[in-house]
PyMOL Python script that loads the backbone (N, CA, C, O; Angstrom):
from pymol import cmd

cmd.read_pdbstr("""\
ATOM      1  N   UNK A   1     143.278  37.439 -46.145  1.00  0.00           N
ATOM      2  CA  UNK A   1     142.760  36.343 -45.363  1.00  0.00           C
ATOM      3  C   UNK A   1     141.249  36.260 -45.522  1.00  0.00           C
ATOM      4  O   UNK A   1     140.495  37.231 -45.446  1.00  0.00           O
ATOM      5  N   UNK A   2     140.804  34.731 -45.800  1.00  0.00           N
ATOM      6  CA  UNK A   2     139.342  34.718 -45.938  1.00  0.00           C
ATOM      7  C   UNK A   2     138.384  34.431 -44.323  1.00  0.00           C
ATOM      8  O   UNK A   2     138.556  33.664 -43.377  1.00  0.00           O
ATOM      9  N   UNK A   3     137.427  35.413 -44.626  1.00  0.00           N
ATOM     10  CA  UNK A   3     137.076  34.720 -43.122  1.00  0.00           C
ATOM     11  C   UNK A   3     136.187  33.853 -43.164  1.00  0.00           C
ATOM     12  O   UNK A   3     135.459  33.748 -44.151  1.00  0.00           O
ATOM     13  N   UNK A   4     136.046  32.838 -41.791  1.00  0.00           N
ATOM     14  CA  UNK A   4     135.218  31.394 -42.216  1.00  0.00           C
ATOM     15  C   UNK A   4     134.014  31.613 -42.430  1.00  0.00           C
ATOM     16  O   UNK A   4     133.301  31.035 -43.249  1.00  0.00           O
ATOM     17  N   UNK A   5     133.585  32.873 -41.351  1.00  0.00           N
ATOM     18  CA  UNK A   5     131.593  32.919 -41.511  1.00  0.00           C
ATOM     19  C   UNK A   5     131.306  33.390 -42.534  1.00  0.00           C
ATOM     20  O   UNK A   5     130.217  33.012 -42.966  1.00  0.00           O
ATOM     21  N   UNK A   6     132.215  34.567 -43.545  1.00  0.00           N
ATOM     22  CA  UNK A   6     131.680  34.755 -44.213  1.00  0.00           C
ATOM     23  C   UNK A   6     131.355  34.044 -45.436  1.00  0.00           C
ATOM     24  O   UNK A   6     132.153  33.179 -45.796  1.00  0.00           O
ATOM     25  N   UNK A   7     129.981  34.332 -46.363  1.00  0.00           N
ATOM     26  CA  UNK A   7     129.224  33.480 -47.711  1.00  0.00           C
ATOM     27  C   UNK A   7     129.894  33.580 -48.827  1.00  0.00           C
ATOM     28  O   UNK A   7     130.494  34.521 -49.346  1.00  0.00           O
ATOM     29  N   UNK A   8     129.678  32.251 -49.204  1.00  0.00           N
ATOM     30  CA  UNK A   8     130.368  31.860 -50.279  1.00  0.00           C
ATOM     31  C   UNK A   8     129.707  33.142 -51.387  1.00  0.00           C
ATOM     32  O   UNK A   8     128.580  33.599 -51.195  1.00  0.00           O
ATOM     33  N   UNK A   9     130.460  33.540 -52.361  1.00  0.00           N
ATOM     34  CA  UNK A   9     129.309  33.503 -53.757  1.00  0.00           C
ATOM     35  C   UNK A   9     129.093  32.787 -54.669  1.00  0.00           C
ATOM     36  O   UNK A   9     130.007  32.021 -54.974  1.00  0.00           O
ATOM     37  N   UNK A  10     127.887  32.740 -55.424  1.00  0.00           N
ATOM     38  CA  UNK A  10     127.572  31.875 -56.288  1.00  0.00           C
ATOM     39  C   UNK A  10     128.717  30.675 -56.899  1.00  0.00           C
ATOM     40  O   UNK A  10     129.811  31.058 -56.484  1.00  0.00           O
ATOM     41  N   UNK A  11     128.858  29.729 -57.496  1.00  0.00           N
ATOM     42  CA  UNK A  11     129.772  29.373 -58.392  1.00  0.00           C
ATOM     43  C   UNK A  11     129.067  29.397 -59.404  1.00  0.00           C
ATOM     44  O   UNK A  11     127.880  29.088 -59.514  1.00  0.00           O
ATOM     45  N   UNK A  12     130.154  29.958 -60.566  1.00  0.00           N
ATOM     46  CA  UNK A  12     130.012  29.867 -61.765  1.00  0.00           C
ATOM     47  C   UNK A  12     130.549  29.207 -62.481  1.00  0.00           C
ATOM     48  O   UNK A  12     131.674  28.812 -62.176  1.00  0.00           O
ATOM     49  N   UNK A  13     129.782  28.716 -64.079  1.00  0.00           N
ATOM     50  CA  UNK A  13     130.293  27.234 -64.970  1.00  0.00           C
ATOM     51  C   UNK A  13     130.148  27.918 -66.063  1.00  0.00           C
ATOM     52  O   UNK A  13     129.178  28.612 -66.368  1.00  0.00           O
ATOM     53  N   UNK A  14     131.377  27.680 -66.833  1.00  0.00           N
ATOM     54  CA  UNK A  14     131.232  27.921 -68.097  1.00  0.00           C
ATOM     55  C   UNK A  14     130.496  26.878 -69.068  1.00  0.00           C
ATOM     56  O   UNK A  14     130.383  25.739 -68.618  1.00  0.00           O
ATOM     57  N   UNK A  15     130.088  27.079 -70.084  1.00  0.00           N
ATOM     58  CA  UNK A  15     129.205  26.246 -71.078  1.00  0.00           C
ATOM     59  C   UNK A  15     129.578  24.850 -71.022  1.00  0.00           C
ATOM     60  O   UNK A  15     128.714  24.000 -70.803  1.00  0.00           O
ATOM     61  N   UNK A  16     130.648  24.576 -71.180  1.00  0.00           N
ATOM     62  CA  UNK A  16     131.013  22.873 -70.898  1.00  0.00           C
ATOM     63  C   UNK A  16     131.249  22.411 -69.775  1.00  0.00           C
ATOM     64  O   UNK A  16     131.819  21.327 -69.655  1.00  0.00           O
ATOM     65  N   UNK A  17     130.960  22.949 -69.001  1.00  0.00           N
ATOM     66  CA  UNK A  17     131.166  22.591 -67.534  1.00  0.00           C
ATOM     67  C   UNK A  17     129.479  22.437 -67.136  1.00  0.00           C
ATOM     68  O   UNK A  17     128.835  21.528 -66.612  1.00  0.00           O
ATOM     69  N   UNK A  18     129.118  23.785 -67.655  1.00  0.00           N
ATOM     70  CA  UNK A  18     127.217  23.529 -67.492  1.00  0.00           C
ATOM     71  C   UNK A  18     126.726  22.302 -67.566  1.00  0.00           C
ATOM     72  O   UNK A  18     126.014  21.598 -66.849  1.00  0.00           O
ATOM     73  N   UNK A  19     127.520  22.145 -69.086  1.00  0.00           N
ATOM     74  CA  UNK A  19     126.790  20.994 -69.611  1.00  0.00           C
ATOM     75  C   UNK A  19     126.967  19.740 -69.330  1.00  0.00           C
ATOM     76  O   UNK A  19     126.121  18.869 -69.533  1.00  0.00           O
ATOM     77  N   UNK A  20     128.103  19.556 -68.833  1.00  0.00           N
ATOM     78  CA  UNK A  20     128.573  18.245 -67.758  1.00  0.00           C
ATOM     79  C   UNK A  20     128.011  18.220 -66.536  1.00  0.00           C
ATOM     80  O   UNK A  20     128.168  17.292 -65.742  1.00  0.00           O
ATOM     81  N   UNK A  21     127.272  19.324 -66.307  1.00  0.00           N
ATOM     82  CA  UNK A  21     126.928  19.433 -64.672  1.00  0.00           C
ATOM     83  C   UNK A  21     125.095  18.461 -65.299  1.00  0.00           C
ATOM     84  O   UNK A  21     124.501  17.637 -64.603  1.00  0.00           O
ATOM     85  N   UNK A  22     124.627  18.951 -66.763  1.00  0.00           N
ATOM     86  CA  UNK A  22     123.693  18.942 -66.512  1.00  0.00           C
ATOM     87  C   UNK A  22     123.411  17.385 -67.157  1.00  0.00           C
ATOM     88  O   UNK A  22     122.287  16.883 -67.161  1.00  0.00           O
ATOM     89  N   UNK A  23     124.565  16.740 -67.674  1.00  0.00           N
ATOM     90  CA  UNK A  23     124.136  15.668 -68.155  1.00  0.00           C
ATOM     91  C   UNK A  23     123.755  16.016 -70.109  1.00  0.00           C
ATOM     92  O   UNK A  23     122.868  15.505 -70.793  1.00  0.00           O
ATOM     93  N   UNK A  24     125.015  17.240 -70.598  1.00  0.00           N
ATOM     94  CA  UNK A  24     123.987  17.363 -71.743  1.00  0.00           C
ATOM     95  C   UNK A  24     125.644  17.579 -72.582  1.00  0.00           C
ATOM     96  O   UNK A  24     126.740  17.598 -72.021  1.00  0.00           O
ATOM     97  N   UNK A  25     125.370  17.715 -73.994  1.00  0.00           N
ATOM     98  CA  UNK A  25     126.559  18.184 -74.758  1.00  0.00           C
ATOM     99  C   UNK A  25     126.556  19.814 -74.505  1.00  0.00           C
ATOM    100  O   UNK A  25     125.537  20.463 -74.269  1.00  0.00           O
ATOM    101  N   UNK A  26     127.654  20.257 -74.581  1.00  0.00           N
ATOM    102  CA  UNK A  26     128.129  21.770 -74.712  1.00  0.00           C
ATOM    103  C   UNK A  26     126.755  22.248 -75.981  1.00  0.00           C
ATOM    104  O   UNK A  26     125.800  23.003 -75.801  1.00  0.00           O
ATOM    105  N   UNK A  27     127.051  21.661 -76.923  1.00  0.00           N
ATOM    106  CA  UNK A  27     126.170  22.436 -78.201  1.00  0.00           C
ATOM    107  C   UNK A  27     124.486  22.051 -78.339  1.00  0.00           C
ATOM    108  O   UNK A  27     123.677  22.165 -79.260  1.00  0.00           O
ATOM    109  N   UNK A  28     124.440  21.772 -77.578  1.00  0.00           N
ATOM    110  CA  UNK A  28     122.810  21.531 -76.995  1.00  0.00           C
ATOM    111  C   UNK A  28     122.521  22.388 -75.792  1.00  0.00           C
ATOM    112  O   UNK A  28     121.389  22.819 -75.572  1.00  0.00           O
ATOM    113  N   UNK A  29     123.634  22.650 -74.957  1.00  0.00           N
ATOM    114  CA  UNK A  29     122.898  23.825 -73.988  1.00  0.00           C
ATOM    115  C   UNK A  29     123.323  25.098 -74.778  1.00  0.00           C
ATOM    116  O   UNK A  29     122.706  26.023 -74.249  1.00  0.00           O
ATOM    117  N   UNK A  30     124.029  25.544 -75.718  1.00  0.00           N
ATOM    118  CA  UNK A  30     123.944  26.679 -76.636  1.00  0.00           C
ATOM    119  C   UNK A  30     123.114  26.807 -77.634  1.00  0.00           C
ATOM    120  O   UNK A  30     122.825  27.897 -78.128  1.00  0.00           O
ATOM    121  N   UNK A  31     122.649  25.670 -78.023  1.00  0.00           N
ATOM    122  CA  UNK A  31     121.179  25.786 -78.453  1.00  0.00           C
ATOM    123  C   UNK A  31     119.813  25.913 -77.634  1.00  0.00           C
ATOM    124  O   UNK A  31     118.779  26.301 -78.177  1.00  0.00           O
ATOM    125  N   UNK A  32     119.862  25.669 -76.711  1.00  0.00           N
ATOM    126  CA  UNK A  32     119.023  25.768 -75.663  1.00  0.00           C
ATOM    127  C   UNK A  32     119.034  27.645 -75.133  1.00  0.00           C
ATOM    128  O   UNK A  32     117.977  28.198 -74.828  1.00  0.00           O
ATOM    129  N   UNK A  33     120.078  28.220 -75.116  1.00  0.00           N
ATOM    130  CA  UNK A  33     120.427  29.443 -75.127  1.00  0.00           C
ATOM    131  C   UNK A  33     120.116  30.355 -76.351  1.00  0.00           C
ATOM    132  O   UNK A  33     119.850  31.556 -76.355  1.00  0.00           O
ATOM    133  N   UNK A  34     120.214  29.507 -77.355  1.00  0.00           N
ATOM    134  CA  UNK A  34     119.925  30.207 -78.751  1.00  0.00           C
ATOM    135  C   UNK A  34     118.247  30.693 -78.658  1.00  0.00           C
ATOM    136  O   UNK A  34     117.784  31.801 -78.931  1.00  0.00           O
ATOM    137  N   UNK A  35     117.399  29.250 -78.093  1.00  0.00           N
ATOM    138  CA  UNK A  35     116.035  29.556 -78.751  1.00  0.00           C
ATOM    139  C   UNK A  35     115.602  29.632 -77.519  1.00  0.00           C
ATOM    140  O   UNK A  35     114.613  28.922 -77.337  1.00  0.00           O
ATOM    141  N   UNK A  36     116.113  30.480 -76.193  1.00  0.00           N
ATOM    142  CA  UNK A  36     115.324  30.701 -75.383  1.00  0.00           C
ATOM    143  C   UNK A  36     114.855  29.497 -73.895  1.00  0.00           C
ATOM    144  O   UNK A  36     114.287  29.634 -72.812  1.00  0.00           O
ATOM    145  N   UNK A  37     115.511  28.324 -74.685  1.00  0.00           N
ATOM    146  CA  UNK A  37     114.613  27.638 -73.741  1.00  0.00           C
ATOM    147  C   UNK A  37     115.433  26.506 -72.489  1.00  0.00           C
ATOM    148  O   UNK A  37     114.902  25.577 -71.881  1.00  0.00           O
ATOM    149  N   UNK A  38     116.916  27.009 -72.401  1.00  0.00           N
ATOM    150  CA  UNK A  38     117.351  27.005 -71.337  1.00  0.00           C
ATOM    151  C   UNK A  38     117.363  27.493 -70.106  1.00  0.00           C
ATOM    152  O   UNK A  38     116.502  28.304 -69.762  1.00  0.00           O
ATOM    153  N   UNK A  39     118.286  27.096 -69.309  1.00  0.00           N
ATOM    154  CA  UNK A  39     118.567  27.604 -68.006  1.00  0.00           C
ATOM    155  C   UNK A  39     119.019  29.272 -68.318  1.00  0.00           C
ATOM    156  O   UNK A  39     119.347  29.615 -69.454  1.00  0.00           O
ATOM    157  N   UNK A  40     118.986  30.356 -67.022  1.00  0.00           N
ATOM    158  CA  UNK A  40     119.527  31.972 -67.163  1.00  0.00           C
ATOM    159  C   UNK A  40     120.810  31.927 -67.223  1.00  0.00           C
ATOM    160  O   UNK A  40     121.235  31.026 -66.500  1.00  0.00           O
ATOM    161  N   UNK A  41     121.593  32.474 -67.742  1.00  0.00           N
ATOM    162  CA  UNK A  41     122.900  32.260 -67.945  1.00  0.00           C
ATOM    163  C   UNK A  41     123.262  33.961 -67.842  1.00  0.00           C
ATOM    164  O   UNK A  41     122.383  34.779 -68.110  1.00  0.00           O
ATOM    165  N   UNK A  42     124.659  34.397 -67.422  1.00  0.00           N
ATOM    166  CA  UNK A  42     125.162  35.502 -67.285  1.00  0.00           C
ATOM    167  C   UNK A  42     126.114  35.810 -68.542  1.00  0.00           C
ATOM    168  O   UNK A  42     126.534  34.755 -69.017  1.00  0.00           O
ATOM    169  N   UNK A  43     126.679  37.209 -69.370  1.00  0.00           N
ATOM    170  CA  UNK A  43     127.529  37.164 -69.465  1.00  0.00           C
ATOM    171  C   UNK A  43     128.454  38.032 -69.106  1.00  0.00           C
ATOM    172  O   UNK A  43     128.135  39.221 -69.152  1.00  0.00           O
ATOM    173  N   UNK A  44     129.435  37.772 -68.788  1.00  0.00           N
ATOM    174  CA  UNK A  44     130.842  38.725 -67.904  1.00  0.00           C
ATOM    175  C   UNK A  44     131.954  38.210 -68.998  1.00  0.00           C
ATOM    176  O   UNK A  44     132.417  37.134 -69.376  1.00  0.00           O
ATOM    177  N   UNK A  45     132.118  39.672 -69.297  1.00  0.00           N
ATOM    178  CA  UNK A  45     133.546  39.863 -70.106  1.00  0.00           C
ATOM    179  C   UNK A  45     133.403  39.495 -71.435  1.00  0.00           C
ATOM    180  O   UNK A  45     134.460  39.202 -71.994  1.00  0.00           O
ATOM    181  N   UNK A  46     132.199  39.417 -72.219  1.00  0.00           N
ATOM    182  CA  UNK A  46     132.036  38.546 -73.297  1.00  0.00           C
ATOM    183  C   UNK A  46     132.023  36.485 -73.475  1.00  0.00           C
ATOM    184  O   UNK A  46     132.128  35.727 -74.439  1.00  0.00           O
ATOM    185  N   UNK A  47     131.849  36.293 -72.058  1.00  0.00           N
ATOM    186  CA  UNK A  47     131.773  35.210 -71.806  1.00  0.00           C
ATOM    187  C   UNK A  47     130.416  34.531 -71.130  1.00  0.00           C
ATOM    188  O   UNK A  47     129.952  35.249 -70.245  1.00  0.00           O
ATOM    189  N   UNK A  48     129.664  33.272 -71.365  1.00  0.00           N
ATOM    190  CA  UNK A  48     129.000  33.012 -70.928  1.00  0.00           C
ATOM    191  C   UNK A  48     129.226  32.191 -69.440  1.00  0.00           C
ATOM    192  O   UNK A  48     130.159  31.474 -69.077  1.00  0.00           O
ATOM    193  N   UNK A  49     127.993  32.598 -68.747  1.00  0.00           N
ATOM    194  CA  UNK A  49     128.588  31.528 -67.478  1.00  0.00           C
ATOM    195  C   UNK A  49     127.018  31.329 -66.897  1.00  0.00           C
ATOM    196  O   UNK A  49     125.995  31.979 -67.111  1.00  0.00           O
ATOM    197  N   UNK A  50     127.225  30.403 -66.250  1.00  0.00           N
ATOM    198  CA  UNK A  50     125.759  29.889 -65.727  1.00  0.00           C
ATOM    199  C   UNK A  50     126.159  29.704 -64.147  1.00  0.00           C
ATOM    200  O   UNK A  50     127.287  29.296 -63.868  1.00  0.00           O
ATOM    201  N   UNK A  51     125.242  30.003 -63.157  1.00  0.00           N
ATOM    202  CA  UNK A  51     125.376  30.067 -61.694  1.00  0.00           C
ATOM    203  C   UNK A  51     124.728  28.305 -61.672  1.00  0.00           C
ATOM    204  O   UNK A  51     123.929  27.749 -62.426  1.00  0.00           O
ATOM    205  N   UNK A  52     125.547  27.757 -60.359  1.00  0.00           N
ATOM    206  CA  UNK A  52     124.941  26.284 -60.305  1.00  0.00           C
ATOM    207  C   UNK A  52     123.269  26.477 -60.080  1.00  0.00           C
ATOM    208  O   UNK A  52     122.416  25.854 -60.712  1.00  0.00           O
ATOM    209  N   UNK A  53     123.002  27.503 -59.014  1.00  0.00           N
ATOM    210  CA  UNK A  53     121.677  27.325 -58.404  1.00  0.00           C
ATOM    211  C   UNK A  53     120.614  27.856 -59.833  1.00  0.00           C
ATOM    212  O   UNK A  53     119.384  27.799 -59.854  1.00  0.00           O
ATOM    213  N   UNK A  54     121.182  28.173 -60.529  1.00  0.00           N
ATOM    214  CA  UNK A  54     120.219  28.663 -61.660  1.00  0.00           C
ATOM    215  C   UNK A  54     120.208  26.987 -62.854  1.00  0.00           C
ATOM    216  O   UNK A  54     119.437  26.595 -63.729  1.00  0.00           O
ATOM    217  N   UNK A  55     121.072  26.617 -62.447  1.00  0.00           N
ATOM    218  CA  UNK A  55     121.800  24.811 -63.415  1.00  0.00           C
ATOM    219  C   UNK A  55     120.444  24.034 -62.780  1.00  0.00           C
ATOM    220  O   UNK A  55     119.620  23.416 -63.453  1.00  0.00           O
ATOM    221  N   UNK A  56     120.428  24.146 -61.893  1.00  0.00           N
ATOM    222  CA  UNK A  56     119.562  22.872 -60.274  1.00  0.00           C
ATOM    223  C   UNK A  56     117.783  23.435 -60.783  1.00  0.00           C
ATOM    224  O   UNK A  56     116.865  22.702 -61.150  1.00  0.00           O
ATOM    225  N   UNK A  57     117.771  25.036 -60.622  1.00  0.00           N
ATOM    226  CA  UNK A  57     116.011  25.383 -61.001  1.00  0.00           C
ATOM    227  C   UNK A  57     115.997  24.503 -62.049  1.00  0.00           C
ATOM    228  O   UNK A  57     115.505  23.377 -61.976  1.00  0.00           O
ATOM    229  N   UNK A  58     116.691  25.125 -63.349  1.00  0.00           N
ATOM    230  CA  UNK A  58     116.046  24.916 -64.719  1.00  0.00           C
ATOM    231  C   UNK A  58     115.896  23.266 -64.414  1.00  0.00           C
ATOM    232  O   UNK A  58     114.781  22.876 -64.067  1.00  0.00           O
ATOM    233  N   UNK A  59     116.657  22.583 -64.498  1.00  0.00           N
ATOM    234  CA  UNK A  59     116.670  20.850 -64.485  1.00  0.00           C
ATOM    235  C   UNK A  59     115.515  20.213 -63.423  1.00  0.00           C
ATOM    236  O   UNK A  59     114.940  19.147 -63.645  1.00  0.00           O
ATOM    237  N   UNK A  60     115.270  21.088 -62.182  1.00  0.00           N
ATOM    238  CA  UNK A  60     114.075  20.608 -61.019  1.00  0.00           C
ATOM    239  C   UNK A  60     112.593  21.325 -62.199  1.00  0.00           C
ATOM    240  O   UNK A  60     111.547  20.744 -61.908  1.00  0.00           O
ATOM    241  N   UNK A  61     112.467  21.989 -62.922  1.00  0.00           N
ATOM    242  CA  UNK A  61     111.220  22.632 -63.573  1.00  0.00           C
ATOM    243  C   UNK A  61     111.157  20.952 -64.594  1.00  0.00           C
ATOM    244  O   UNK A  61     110.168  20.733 -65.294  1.00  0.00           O
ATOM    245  N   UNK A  62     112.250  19.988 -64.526  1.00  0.00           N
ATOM    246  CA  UNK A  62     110.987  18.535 -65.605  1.00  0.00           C
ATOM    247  C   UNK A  62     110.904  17.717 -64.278  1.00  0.00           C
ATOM    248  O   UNK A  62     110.562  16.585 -64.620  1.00  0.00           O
ATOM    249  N   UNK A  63     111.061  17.764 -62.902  1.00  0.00           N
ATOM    250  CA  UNK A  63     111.271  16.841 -62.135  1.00  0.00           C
ATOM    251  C   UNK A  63     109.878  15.972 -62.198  1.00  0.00           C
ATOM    252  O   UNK A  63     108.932  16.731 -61.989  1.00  0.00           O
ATOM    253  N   UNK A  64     109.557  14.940 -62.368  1.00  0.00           N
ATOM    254  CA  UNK A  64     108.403  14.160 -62.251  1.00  0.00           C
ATOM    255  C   UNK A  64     108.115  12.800 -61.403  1.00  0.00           C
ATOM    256  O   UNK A  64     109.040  11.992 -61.484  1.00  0.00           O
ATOM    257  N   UNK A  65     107.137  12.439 -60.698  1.00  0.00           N
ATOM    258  CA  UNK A  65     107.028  11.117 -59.757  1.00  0.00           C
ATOM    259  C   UNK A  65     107.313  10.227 -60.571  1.00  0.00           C
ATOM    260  O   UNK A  65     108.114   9.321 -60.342  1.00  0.00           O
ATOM    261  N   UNK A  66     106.426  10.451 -62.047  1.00  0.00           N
ATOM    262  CA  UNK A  66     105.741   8.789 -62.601  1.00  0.00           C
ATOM    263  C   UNK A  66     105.376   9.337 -63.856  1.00  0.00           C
ATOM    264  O   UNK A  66     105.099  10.524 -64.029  1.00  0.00           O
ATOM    265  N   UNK A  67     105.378   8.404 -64.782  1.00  0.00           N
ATOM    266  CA  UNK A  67     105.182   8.717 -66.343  1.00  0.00           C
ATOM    267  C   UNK A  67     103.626   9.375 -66.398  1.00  0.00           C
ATOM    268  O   UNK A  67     103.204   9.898 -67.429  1.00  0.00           O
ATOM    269  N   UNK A  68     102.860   9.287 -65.210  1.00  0.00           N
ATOM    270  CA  UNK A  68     101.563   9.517 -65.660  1.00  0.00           C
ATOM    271  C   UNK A  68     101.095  11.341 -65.285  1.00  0.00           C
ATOM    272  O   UNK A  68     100.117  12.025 -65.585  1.00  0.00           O
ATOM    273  N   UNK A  69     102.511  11.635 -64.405  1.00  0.00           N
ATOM    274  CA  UNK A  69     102.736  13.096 -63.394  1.00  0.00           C
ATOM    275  C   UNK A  69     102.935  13.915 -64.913  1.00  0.00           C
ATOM    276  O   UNK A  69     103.819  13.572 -65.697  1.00  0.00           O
ATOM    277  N   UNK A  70     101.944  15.084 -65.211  1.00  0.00           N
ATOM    278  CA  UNK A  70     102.213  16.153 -66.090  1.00  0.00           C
ATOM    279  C   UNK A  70     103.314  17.119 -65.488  1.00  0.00           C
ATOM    280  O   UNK A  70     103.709  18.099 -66.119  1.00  0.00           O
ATOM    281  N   UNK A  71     103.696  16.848 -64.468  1.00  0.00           N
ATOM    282  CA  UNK A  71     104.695  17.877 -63.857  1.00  0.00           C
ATOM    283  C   UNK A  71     104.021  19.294 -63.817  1.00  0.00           C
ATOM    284  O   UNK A  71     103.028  19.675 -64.437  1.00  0.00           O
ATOM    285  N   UNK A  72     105.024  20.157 -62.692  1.00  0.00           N
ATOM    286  CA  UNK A  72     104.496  21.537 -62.448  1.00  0.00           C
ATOM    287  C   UNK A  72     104.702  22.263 -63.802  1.00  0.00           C
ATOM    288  O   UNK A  72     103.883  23.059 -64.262  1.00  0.00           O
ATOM    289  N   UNK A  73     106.150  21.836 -64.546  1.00  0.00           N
ATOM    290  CA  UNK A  73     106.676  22.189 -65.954  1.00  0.00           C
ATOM    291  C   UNK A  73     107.226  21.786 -67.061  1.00  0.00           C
ATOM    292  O   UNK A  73     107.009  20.594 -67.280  1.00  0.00           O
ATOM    293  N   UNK A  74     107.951  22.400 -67.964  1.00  0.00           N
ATOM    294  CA  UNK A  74     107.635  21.351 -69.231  1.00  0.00           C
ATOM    295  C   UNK A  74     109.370  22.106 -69.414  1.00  0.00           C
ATOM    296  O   UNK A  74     109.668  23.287 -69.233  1.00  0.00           O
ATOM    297  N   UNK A  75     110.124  21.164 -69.751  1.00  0.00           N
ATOM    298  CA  UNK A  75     111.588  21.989 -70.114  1.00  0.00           C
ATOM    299  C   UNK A  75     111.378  21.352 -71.844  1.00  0.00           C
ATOM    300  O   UNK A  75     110.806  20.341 -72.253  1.00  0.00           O
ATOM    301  N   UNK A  76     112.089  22.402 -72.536  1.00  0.00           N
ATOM    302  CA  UNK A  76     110.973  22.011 -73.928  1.00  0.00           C
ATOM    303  C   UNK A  76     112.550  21.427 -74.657  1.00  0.00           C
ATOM    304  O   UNK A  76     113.536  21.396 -73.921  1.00  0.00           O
ATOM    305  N   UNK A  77     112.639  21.112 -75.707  1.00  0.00           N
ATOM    306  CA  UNK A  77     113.858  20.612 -76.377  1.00  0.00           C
ATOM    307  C   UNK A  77     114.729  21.891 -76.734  1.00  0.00           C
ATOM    308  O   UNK A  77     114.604  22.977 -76.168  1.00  0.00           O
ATOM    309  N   UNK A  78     115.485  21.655 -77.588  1.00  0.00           N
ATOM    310  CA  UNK A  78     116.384  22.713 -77.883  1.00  0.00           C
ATOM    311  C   UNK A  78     116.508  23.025 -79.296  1.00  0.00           C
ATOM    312  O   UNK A  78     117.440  23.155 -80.090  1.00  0.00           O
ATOM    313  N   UNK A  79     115.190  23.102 -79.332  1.00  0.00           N
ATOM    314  CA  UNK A  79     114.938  24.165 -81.071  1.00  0.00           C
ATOM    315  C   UNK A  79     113.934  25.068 -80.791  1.00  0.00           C
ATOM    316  O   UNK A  79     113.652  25.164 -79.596  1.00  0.00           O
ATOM    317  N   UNK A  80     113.314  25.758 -81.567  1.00  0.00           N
ATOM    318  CA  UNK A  80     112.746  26.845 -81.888  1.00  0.00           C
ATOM    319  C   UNK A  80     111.661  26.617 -81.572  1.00  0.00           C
ATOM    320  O   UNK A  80     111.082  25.698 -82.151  1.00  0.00           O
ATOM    321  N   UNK A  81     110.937  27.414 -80.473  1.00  0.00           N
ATOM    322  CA  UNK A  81     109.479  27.037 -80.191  1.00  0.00           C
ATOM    323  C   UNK A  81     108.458  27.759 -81.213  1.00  0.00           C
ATOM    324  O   UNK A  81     108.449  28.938 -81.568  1.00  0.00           O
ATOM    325  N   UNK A  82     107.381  26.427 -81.673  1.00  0.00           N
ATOM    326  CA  UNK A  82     106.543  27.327 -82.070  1.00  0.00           C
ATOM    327  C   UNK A  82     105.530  27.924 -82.113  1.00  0.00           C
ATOM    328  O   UNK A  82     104.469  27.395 -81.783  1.00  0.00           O
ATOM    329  N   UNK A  83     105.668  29.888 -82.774  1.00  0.00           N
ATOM    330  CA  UNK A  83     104.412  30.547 -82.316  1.00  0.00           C
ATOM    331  C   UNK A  83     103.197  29.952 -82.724  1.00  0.00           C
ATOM    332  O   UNK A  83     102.965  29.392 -83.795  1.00  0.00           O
ATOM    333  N   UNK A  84     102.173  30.194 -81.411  1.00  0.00           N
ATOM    334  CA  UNK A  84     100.718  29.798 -82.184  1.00  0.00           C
ATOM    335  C   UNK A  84     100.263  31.058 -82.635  1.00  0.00           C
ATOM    336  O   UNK A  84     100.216  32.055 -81.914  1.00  0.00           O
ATOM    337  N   UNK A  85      99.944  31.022 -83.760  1.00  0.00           N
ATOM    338  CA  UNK A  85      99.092  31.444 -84.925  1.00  0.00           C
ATOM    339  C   UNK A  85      97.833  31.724 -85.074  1.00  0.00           C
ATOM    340  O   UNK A  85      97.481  31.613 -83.899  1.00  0.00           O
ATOM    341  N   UNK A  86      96.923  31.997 -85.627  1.00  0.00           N
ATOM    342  CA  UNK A  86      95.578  31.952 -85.770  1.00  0.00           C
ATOM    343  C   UNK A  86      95.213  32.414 -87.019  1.00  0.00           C
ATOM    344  O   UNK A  86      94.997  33.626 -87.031  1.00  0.00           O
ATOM    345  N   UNK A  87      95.055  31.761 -88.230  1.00  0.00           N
ATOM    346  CA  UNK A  87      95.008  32.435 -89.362  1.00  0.00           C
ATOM    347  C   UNK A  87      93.135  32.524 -89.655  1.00  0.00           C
ATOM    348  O   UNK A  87      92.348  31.796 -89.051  1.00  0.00           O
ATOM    349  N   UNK A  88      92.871  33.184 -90.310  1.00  0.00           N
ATOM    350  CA  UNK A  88      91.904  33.536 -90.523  1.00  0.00           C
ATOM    351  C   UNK A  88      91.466  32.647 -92.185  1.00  0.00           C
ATOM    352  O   UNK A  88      92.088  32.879 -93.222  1.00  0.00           O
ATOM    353  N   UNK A  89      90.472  31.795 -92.107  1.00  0.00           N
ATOM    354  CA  UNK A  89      89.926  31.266 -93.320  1.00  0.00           C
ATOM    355  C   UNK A  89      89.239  31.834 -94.281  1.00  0.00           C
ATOM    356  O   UNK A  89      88.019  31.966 -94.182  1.00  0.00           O
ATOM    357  N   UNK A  90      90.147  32.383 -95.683  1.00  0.00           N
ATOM    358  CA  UNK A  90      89.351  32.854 -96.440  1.00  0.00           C
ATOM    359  C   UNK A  90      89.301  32.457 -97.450  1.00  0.00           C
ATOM    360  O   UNK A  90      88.493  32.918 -98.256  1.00  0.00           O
TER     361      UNK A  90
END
""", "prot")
cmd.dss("prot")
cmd.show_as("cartoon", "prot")
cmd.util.cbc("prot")
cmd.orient("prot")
C-alpha cells in the first residue's frame, strides 16, 4: 500500500520520451549527450534516462524576454564545441 503523504520520486524519461518532452528529435538529444552539451542524464542498467526536473533546468538555462535579452545562458547546438586555442606566431 502506497501512502498519500509520502514523495513522489523523480520521474524518469528515456531518450525519446526526453526528446518529446523537450520539443527535439531522439538523435539530437544523443548528440547533445555525445558533445557534452545537453541536459544531465543518468544511466541505470546500461540505459539512459533523464529526470524531468533536470529536462525543465537545461531548457530554462536559453529562457529569454526579447531578442535583444543575452540571457543568464547560452544552450549551445549539438556538435562539438570549439576549444579556444592560442597559437603562437612564428
Amino acid at each position: 500500500m502506497v501512502e498519500p503523504t509520502g514523495t513522489l520520486p523523480p520521474r524518469l524519461l528515456r531518450t525519446p520520451e526526453a526528446a518529446r518532452f523537450l520539443g527535439l528529435s531522439g538523435r539530437t538529444l544523443e548528440k547533445h549527450r555525445t558533445y557534452g552539451t545537453g541536459p544531465t542524464y543518468m544511466k541505470i542498467g546500461g540505459r539512459v534516462v533523464y529526470a524531468v526536473a533536470d529536462l525543465q533546468s537545461w531548457a530554462a538555462r536559453g529562457a529569454k524576454s526579447s531578442t535583444a535579452d543575452p540571457g543568464a545562458d547560452v544552450i549551445h547546438p549539438a556538435r562539438r564545441l570549439q576549444e579556444s586555442r592560442s597559437f603562437d606566431a612564428r
